[in-house]
C-alpha positions as CSV (number, residue, x, y, z in Angstrom):
1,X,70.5,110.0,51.1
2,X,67.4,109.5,49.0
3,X,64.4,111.2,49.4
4,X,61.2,110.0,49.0
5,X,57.1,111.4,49.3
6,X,54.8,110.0,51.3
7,X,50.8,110.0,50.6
8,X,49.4,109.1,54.2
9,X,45.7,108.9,55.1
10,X,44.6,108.7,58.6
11,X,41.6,109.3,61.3
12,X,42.3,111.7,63.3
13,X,40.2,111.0,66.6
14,X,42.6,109.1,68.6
15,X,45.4,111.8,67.9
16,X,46.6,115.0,68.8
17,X,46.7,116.3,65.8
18,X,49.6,115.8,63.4
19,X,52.5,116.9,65.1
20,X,54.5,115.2,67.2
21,X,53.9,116.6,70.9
22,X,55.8,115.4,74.2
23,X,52.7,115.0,75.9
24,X,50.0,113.6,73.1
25,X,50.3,111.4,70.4
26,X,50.6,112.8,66.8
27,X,50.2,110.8,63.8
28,X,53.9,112.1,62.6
29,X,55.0,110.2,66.2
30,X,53.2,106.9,64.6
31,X,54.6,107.3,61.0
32,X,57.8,107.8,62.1
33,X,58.1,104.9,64.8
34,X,57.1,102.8,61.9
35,X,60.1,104.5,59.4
36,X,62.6,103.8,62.3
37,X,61.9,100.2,62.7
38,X,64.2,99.9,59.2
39,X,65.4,103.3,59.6
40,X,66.7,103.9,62.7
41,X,68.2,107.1,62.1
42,X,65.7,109.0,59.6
43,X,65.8,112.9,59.9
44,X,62.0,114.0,60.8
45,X,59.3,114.1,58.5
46,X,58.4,117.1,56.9
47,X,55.0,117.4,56.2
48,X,52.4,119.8,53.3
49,X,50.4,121.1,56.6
50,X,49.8,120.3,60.3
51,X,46.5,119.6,61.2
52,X,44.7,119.6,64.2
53,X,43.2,117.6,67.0
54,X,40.5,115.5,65.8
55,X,41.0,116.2,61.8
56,X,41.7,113.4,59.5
57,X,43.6,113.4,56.2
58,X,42.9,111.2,52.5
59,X,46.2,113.0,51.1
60,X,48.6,114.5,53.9
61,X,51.9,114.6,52.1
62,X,55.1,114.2,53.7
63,X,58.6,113.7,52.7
64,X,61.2,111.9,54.0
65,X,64.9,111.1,53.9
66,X,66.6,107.5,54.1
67,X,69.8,105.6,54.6
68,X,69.5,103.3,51.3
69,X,67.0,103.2,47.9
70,X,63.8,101.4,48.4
71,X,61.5,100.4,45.8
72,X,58.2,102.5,46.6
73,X,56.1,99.5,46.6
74,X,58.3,98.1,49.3
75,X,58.3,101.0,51.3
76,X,54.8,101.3,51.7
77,X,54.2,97.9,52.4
78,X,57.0,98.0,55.4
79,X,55.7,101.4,56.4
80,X,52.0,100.0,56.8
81,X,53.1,96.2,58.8
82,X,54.6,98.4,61.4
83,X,51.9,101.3,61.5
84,X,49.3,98.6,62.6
85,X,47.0,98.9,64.6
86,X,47.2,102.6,63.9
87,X,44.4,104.2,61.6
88,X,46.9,105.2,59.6
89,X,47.9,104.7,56.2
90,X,50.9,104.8,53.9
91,X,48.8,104.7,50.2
92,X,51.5,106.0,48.1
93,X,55.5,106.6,48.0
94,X,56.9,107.6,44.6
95,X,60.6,108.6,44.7
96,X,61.4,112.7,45.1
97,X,64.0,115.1,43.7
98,X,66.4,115.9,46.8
99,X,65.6,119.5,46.4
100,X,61.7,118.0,47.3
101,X,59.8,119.9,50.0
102,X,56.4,118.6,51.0
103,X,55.3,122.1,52.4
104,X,57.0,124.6,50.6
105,X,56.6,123.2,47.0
106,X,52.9,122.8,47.9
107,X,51.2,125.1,44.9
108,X,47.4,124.3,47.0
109,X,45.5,122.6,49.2
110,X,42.3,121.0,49.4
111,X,39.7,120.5,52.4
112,X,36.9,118.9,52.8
113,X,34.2,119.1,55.7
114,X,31.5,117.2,56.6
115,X,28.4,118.5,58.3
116,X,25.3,115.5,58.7
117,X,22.2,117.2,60.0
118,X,20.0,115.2,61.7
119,X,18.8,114.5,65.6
120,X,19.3,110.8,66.0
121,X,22.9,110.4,66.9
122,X,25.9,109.5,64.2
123,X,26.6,106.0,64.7
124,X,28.8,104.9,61.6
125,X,29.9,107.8,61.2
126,X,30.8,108.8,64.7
127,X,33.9,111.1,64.6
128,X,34.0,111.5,60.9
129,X,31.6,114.3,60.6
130,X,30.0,117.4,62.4
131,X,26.3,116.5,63.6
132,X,23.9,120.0,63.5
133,X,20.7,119.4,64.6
134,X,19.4,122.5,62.7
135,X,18.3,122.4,59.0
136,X,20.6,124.1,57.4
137,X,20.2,126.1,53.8
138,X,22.2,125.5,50.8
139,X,21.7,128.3,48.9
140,X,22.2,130.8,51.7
141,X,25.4,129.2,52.5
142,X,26.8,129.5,48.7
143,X,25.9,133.4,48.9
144,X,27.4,133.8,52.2
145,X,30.8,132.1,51.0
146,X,31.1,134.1,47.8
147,X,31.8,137.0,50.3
148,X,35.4,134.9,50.9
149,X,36.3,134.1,47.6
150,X,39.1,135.9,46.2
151,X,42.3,137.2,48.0
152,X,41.7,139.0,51.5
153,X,42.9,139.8,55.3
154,X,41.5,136.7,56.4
155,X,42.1,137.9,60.6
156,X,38.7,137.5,61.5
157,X,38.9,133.5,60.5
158,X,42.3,132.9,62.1
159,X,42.9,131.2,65.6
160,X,44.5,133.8,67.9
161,X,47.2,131.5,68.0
162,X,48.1,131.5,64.6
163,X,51.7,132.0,64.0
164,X,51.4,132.8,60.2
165,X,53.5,136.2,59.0
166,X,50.1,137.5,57.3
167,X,46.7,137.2,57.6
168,X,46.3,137.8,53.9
169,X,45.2,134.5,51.9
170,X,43.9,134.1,48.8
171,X,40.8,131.3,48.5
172,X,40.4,129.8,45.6
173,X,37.1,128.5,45.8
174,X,34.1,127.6,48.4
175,X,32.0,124.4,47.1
176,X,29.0,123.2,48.8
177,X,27.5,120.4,48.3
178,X,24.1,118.6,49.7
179,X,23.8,115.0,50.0
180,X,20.5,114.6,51.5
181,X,21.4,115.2,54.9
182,X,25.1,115.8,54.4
183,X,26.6,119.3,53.5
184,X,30.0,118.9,52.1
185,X,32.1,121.8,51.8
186,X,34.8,121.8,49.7
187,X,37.8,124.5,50.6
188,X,40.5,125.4,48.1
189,X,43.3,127.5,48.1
190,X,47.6,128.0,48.0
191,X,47.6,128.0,51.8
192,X,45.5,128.3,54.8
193,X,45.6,130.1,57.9
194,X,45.3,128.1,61.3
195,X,42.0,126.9,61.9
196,X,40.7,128.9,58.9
197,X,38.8,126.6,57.3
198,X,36.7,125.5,60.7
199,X,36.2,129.0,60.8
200,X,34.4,129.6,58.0
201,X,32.5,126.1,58.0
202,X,31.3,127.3,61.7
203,X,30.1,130.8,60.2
204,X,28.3,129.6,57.3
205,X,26.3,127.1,59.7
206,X,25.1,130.4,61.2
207,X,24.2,131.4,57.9
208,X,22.6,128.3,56.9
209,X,20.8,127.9,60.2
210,X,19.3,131.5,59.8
211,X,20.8,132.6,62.1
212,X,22.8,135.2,60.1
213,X,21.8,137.0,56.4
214,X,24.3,135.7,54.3
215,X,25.9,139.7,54.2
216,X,26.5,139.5,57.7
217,X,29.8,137.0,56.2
218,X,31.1,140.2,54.6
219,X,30.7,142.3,57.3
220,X,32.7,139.8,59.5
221,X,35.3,139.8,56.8
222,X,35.7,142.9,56.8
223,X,36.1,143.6,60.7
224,X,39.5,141.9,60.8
225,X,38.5,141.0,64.3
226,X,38.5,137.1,65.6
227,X,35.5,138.3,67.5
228,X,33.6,139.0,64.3
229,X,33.7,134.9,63.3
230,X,31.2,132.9,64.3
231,X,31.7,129.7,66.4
232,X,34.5,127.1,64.9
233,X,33.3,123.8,63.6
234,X,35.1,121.1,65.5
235,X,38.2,119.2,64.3
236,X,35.9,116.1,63.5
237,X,34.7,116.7,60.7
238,X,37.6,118.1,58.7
239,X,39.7,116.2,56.1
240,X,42.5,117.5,54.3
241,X,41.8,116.0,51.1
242,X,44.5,116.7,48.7
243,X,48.0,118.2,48.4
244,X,49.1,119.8,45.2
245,X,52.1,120.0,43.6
246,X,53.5,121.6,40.2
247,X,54.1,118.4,38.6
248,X,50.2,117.8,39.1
């Protein structure tokens, strides 16, 4: 049975999130309705990460396993004729080792997060990004995310519900980056907690709004409490951007 990996990028607002779910619609639910059209009895897809409600993806990475060999530029077309009218996306299938695991071979993963700051309401970009009314500052966003750099118990930016073995993650790195009105934060690491990375995004806009001094991140950090964390940035604006593998 060959084995093959998936690049799939979708818009999350008209999903549940990736999963499939028995009483929502996940993207995995879409991407694998359009596998079984040729594929009737393909396993489940294993996918780099879940994400949530609302979050869309450039580079989710799945795998999957088949009856029969396809050629990868075959595959994808099939895949995307029966994923439409879906915002979904097969952009890539390349052919996999049968040992290949999507999640567990994952060596990092990048985020991004979109934050527009302005009063009139988002019209194009509707769903795609986080609007803040309130200026927001660079600078004292950059100090208050060096605070998180580095490997730490991360509790205090965790959903209660996460089911991960340890709170302890290492990040990687914390870019931000203004675009006029646009603030795009850039979130790297091995692995994430659940809802980590709306977590911090949703912190550091109390930094940048002045709300908090950028210190105040530390001390947060440092409490290991979920009631420490400021509020969390909605879904919307989250993309997971890239998955990355050893051969990469």
């Amino acid at each position: 049975m060959p084995r093959y990996k998936l690049t799939i990028e979708y818009c999350g607002t008209d999903f549940s999130g990736w999963q499939r779910q028995d009483n929502a619609r996940g993207v995995q639910q879409a991407v694998e309705e359009a596998l079984r059209a040729v594929e009737p009895d393909m396993p489940p897809l294993v996918a780099a990460g879940r994400t949530d409600a609302g979050v869309h993806a450039t580079g989710q990475v799945v795998h999957c396993d088949l009856s029969k060999p396809w050629s990868t530029h075959k595959l994808c077309r099939t895949a995307n004729h029966f994923l439409r009218p879906e915002r979904v996306a097969v952009v890539k299938a390349e052919e996999a080792a049968s040992d290949f695991h999507a999640r567990f071979d994952a060596i990092g993963r990048h985020y991004r997060f979109r934050v527009i700051t302005r009063s009139a309401p988002l019209v194009i970009d509707a769903g795609l990004a986080w609007q803040v009314v309130t200026p927001l500052d660079a600078e004292a966003m950059r100090a208050g995310a060096a605070y998180m750099i580095g490997n730490h118990d991360f509790t205090t930016f965790r959903s209660i519900n996460c089911q991960a073995k340890s709170p302890v993650k290492t990040l990687d790195a914390i870019d931000i980056e203004q675009r006029g009105d646009e603030f795009i934060f850039s979130v790297r690491a091995r692995s994430f907690l659940h809802n980590q990375v709306r977590s911090i995004v949703g912190t550091l806009r109390e930094v940048g709004a002045g709300r908090w001094e950028p210190s105040r991140v530390g001390e947060a950090l440092a409490a290991k409490s979920r009631a420490a964390c400021g509020p969390v940035a909605p879904g919307m604006g989250l993309y997971l951007e890239r998955v990355i593998y050893p051969e990469a």
